[in-house]
C-alpha positions in Angstrom: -33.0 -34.7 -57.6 -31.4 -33.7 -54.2 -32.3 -35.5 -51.1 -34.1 -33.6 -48.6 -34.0 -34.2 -45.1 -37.4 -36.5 -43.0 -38.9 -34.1 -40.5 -38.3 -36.9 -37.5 -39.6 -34.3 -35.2 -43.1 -33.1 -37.3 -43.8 -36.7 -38.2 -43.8 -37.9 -34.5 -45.9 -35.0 -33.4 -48.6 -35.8 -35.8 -48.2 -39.7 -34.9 -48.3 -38.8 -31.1 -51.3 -36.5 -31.5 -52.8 -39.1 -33.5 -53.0 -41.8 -31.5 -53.7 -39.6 -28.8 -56.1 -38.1 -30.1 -58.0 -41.7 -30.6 -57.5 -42.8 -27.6 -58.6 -39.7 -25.0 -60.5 -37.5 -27.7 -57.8 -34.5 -27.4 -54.4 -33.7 -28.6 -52.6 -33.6 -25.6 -49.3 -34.5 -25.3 -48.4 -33.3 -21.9 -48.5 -35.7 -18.5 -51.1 -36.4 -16.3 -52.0 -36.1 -12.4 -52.6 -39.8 -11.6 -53.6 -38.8 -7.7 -56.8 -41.0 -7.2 -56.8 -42.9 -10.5 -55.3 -45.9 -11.7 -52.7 -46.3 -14.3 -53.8 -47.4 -17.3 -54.8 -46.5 -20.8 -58.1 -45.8 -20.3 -57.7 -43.0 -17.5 -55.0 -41.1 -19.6 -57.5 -38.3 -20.8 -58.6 -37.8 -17.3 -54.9 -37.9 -15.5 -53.9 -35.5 -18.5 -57.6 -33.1 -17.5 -56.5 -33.4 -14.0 -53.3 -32.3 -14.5 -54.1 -29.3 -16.3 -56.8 -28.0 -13.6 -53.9 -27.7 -11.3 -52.0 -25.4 -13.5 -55.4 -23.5 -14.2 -55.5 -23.3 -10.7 -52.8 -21.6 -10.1 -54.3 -18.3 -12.6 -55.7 -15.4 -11.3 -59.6 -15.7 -10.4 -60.6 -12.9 -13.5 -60.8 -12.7 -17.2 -57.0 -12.6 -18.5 -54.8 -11.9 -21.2 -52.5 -14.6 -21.4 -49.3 -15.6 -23.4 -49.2 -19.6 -23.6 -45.6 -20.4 -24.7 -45.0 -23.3 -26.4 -48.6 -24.4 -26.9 -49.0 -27.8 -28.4 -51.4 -28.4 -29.8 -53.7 -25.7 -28.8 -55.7 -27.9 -26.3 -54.7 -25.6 -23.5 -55.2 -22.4 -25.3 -58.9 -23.6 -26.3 -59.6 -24.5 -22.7 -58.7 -21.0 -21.0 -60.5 -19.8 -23.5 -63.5 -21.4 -22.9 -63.0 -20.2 -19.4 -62.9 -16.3 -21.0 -59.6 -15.5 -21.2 -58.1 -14.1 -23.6 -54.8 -16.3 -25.4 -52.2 -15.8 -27.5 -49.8 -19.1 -28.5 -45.8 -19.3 -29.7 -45.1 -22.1 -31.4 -42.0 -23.0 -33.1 -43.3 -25.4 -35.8 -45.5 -24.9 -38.8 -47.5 -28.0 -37.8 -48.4 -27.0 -34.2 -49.5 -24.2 -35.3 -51.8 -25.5 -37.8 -53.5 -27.7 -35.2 -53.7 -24.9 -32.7 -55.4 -22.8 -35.2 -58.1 -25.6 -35.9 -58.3 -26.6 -31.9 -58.3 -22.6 -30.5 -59.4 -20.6 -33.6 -60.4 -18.1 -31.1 -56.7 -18.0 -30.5 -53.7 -15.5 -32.0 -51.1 -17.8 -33.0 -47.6 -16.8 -33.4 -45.4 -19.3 -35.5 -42.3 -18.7 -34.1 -39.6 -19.7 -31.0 -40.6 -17.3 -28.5 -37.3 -15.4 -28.5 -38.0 -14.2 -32.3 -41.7 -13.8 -31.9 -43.3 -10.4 -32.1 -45.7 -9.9 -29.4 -47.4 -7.0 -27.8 -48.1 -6.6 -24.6 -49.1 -5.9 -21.7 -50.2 -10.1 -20.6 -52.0 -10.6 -17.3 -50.1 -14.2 -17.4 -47.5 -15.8 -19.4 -47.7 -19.1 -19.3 -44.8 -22.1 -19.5 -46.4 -25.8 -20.0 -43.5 -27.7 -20.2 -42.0 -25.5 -22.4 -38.5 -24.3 -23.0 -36.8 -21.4 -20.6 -34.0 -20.9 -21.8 -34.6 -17.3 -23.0 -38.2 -17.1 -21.9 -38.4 -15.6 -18.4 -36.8 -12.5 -19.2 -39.0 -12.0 -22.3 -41.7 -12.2 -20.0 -40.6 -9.6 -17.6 -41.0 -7.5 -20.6 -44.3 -8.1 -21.9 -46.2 -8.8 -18.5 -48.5 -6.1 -16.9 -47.7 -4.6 -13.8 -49.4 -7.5 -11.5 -49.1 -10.3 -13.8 -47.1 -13.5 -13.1 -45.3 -16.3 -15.1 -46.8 -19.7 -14.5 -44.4 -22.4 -15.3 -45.0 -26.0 -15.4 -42.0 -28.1 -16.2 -39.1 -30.8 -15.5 -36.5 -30.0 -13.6 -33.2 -31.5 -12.4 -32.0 -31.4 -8.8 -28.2 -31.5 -8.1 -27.8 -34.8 -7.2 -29.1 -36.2 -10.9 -26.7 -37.8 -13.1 -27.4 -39.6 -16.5 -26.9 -43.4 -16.5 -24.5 -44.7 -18.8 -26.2 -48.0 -20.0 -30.1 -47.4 -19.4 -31.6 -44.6 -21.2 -33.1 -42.0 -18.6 -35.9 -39.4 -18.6 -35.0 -36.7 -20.9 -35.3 -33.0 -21.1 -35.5 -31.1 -17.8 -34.1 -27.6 -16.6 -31.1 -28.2 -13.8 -33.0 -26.5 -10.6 -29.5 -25.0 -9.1 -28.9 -23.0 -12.6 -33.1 -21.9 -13.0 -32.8 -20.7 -9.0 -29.9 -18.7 -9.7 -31.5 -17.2 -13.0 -34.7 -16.0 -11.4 -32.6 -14.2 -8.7 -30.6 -12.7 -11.4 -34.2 -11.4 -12.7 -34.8 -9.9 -9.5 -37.9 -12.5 -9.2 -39.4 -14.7 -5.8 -41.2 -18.0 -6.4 -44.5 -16.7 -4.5 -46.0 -20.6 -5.2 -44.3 -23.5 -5.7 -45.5 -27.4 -5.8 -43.1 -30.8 -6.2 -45.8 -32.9 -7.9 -43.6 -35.7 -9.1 -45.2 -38.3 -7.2 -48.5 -37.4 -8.6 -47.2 -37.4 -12.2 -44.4 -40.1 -12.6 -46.5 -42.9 -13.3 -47.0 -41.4 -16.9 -43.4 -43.2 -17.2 -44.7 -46.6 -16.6 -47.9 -46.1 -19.1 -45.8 -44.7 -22.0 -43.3 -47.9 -21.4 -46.2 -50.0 -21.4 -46.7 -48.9 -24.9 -43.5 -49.5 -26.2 -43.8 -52.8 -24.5 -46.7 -53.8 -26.8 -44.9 -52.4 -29.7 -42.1 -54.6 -28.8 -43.9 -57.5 -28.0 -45.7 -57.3 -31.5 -42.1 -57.3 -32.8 -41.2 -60.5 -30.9 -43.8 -62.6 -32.0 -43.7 -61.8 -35.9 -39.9 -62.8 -35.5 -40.9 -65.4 -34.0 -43.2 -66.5 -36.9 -40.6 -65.3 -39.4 -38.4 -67.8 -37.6 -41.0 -70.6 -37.8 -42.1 -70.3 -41.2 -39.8 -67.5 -43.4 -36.4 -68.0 -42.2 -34.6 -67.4 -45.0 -36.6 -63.9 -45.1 -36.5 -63.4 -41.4 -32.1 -64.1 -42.0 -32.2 -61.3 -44.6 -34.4 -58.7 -42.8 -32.1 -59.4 -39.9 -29.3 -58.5 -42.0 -30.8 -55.5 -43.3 -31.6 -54.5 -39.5 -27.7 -54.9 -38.8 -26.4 -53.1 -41.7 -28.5 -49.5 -41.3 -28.3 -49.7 -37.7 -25.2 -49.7 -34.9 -24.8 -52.2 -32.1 -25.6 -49.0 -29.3 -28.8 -48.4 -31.0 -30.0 -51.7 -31.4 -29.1 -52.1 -27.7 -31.4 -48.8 -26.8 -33.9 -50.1 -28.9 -34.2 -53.5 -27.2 -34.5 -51.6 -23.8 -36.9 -49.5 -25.2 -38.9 -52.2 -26.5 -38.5 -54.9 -24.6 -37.2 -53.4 -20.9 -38.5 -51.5 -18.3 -35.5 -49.5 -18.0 -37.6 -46.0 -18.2 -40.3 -46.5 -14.9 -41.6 -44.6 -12.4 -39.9 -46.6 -9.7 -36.0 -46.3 -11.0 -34.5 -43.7 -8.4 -32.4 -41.5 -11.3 -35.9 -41.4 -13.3 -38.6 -38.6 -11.5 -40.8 -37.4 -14.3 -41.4 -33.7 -14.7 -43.2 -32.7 -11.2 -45.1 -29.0 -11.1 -43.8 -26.9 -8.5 -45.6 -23.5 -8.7 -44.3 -20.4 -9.1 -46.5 -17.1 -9.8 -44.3 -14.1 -11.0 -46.8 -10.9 -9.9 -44.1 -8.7 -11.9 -41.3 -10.1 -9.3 -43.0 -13.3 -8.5 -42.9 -16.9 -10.1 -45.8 -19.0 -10.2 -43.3 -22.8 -10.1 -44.9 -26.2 -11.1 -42.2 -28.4 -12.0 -40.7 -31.8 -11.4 -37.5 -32.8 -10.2 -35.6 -35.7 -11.3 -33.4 -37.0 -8.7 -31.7 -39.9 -6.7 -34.8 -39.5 -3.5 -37.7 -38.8 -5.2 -40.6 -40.6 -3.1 -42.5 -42.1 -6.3 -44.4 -45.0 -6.4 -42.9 -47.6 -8.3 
């Protein structure tokens, strides 16, 4: 029987949205706004609300047809339309779009990457949520409606980022020299635009905190394994060293163990929301930047 390749990618989705899902009641995924609340577990669901009534608050103040790219989950989708508006999601995976059929079924869903999705327009908004641009915006500019705008919410890089060699960074993120000179390509201004980072960085320090626990559940069975099991503990260990190289048992210790991914570290900003509204030539910008002088907390 031929192997088959895991789905790393479907299985952590459905673990993420799991365990989120227990622990705020909604299958978000996405950061949160942590102005005015304190960081910790148990104010996730609200730094994750909060953050999402800023973006809302950056859509027009009527009823719209809006084009939510890259969806999730559909917990976005089934909030604007419980405000009346009118949604259609793109997402790439057969998963998502399962679980933003059962969260929105009020929703069209579209399972496909947005470049090879067939859509019909005219949108009021289309709508980025930490989502990828590559080939987006100048979909958009094709299926908006003569006033509508593109409402992005994302990561961004500035120019004076650089990867660290040793400790493993922040990923993802848009560098904000190459999306600046795309837009003006497009012919588009940023009418709006919002540098949040401060406000959302310190979802870094709660998601380490939760590999921390992981790793600290790992220490202390070793440590019993040690006690009691050694020659099992000697053979797992073994095992451990075979499947897996020295670099990524060195990643995975940080992970675990470290604190090398923080709010505080100067090369690590989270995703920040800078607003941009695209009114046909506008951009509706909410992004982060990850530099070397963002003021977050630590």
């Amino acid at each position: 029987m031929a192997r088959t390749k895991i789905d790393t990618r479907g299985l952590g989705l459905d673990i993420g949205l799991t365990y989120t899902k227990w622990l705020t009641g909604a299958e978000n995924l996405h950061y949160g706004d942590w102005t005015g609340l304190d960081v910790s577990a148990a104010n996730l669901g609200a730094a994750q609300i909060a953050y999402t009534d800023r973006l809302f608050a950056r859509l027009p103040d009527r009823p719209c047809r809006i084009l939510d790219i890259g969806g999730g989950a559909g917990e976005t989708g089934r909030k604007l339309i419980a405000l009346g508006h009118q949604v259609e999601i793109v997402v790439p995976s057969a998963f998502l779009a399962s679980r933003c059929r059962q969260n929105a079924p009020a929703a069209v869903v579209h399972e496909a990457k947005f470049e090879d999705a067939q859509l019909t327009g005219p949108f009021d908004v289309c709508l980025f949520s930490e989502s990828p641009l590559d080939q987006g915006i100048a979909k958009c500019l094709t299926l908006l409606a003569d006033d509508g705008r593109i409402v992005i919410a994302d990561c961004f890089r500035s120019e004076d980022f650089s990867p660290d060699a040793v400790q493993a960074t922040v990923g993802g993120g848009h560098p904000i020299a190459d999306f600046r000179a795309l837009i003006a390509t497009l012919g588009l201004d940023v009418s709006q635009e919002e540098d949040i980072t401060a406000a959302v960085a310190p979802s870094i320090d709660l998601e380490q905190g939760l590999f921390n626990v992981v790793g600290y559940a790992h220490a202390r069975i070793d440590q019993e394994l040690a006690a009691h099991r050694p020659k099992l503990r000697k053979a797992l260990h073994w095992v451990f060293r075979r499947f897996m190289s020295s670099r990524k048992r060195a990643r995975l210790d940080q992970r675990l163990n470290q604190k090398t991914r923080n709010a505080g570290l100067p090369f690590v900003c989270p995703p920040c929301v800078q607003c941009c509204c695209v009114q046909r030539a506008h951009l509706v910008l909410v992004a982060c930047l990850e530099c070397d002088h963002c003021p977050v907390p630590g």
